[in-house]
C-alpha positions, 0 to 999 in steps of 0.5 A, spaced: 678 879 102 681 873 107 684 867 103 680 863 109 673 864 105 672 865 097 665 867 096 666 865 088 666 858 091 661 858 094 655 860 089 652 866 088 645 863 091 648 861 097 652 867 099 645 871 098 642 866 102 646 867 108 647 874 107 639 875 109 640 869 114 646 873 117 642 880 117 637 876 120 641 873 126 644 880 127 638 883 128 635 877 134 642 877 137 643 884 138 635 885 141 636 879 145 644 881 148 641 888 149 636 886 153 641 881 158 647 888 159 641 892 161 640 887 167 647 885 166 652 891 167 659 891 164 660 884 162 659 883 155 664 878 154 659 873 158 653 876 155 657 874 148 659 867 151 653 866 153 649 867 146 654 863 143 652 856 148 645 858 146 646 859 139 651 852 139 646 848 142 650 848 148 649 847 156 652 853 160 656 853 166 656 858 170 661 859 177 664 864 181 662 867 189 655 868 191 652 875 189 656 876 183 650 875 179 650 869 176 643 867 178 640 873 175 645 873 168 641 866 167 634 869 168 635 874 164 638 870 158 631 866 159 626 871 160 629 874 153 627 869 150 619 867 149 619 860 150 617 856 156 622 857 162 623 852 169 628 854 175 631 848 179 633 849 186 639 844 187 639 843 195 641 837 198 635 834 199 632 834 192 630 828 188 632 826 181 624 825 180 624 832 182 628 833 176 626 828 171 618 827 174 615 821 176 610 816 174 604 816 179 598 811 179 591 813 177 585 811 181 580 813 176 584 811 170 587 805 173 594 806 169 600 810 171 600 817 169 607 820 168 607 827 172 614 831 168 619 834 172 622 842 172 627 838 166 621 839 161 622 846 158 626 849 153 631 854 158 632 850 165 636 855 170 639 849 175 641 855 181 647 852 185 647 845 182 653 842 186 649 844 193 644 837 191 648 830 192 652 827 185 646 821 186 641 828 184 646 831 179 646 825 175 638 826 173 641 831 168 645 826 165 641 823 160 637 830 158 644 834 157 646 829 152 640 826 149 635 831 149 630 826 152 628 822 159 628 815 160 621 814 166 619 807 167 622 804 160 619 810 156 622 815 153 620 822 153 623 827 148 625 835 151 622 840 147 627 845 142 631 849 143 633 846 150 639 849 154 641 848 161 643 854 165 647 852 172 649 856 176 655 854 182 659 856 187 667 854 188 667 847 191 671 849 197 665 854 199 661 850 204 655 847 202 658 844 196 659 838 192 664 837 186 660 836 179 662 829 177 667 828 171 661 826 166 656 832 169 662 837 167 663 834 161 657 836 158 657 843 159 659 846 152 663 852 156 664 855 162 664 863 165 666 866 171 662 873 172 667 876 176 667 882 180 664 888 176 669 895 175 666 901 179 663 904 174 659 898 173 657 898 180 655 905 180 651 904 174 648 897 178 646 902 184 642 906 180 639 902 175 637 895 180 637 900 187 629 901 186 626 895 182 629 890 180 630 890 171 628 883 171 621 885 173 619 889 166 624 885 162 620 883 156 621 877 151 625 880 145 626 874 140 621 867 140 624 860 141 621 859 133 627 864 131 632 861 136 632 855 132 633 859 125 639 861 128 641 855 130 640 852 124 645 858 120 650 857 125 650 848 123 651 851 116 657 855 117 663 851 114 669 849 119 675 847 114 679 841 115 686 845 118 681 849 122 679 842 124 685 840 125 687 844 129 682 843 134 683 836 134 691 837 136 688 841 142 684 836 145 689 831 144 695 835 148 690 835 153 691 828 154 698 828 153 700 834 158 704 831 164 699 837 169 694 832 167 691 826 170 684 826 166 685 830 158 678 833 155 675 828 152 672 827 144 666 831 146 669 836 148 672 836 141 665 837 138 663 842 143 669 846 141 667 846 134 660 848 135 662 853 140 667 856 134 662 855 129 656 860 133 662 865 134 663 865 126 657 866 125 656 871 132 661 876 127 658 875 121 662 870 117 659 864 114 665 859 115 671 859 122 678 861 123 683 859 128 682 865 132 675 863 133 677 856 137 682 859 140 678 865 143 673 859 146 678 854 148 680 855 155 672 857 156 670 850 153 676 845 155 678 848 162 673 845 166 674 838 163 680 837 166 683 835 173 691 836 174 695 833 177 697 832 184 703 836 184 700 840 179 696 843 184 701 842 189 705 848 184 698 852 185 697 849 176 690 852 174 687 848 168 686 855 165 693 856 165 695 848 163 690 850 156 693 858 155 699 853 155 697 849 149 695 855 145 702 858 145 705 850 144 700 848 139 702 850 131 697 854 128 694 854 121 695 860 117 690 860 111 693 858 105 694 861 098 691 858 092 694 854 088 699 853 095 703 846 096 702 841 101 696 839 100 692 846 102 691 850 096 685 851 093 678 850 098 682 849 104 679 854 109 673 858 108 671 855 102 665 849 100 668 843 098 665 842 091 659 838 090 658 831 086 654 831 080 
């Protein structure tokens, strides 16, 4: 038994109550993930990551070359849901109205009548969003970290589950505008899709070389069920040095002398959701280091800018994370009844309750 987690802590009922809410997650997760590999070939890793935005109530950013399938993984993860579905279009010419939508006067009714924009569903596939300008990007602003859209002085509030799936290539493709700091920063994680092995593109051949899989893909999980599961993964219990231990990353960010802009506290609370979703993705009602620490180059990276002679020494933000992991000190799970101030209750267990 791992000393991170003491069911006897915790109660019975309660670890009743998460095993079928466990078996429950398992269930939707594993339909809704093979649903998106049988159109997604040899990249399981990016199918996880993205479940586990989906499940932390996080927005995905995907980017690398065109015809890798980025497009095609967001309109997978989106039609294997049964919930209401916008695709944006991101060109230079595109509005933030177009977005947001936009109060239009009405003759009959001689009021204004709001029209809602492509940002009113539950999954928005933004494709290609840095080809639209900065003005036209800073509509998402408001939606991706509220959850709502301010038209005219009045607040509309999105529907849930809300996620934003954006797709874009590198910045030095032509054609292109870099994200604003705030817009990547709402982003819980980033992904690159990559090229696929020559057996996936085997496979690809056979599988999309006749009718697209999109076509006869079928929703496998509804919005209602997503939002259960979102819900379990609130309850997973992140203890205090695991906690801990996500704070001293984000802050060696803002400390590190390749850095001119660290990741901010945003970035800290994302960090923990996304942790707490692959907990739960694993099966386990309570975090480990290992679950932050396979998550923080996916979460932090894109928020970072180095520093000029960094970038003159060819210094990646990834390898300026990778960095901190190896420096940062992990938490080792405690014994009970251990000194310095961790022993019993300290990781995986539920702090006592007040009666």
């Amino acid at each position: 038994m791992s000393t991170y987690d003491d069911p006897a802590s915790r109660g019975g009922a309660t670890a009743r109550e998460y095993g079928r809410v466990g078996e429950d997650l398992t269930a939707t997760v594993e339909r809704v993930r093979g649903s998106v590999e049988g159109v997604i070939e040899g990249k399981p890793e990016v199918v996880q990551l993205a479940l586990t935005v989906l499940l932390a109530e996080g927005h995905l950013l995907i980017e690398d070359v065109p015809g890798v399938g980025k497009t095609m993984l967001a309109k997978a993860l989106a039609r294997s849901i049964d919930c209401s579905v916008r695709r944006i279009q991101f060109t230079p010419d595109l509005l933030p109205s177009d977005i947001t939508g936009v109060s239009i006067w009405d003759q009959q009714r001689r009021d204004f009548e709001f029209k809602p924009g492509a940002i009113f569903a539950q999954i928005v596939i933004g494709d290609e969003i840095n080809r639209a300008s900065p003005k036209t990007q800073s509509a998402l602003l408001e939606s991706m970290e509220e959850r709502q859209v301010t038209i005219d002085g009045q607040t509309y509030e999105l529907p849930s589950p809300f996620m934003v799936v954006a797709t874009q290539n590198p910045v030095e493709m032509e054609g292109t505008y870099p994200l604003p700091e705030a817009q990547r920063d709402r982003f819980m994680a980033r992904v690159s899709v990559g090229y696929p092995s020559v057996e996936a593109e085997l496979q690809m051949l056979d599988v999309h070389g006749g009718v697209s899989p999109l076509e006869d893909l079928q929703p496998v999980a509804h919005a209602h069920e997503i939002m259960k599961l979102i819900e379990a993964v609130r309850g997973v219990h992140v203890a205090e040095p695991v906690r801990r231990y996500a704070v001293d990353l984000v802050a060696a960010t803002r400390t590190h002398p390749d850095l001119r802009l660290g990741a901010s506290p945003r970035a800290t609370l994302h960090l923990l959701r996304a942790s707490k979703a692959a907990a739960a993705l694993a099966g386990r009602d309570y975090a480990l280091p290992d679950d932050v620490q396979a998550l923080a180059v996916m979460v932090l990276a894109h928020r970072l800018l180095p520093t000029a002679q960094a970038q003159l020494n060819r210094r990646t933000a990834e390898q300026v994370v990778q960095e901190i992991l190896q420096r940062t000190p992990v938490p080792t799970a405690p014994q009970q009844g251990g000194l310095g101030g961790l022993g019993r209750g300290a990781y995986g267990q539920q702090p006592p309750r007040s009666r």
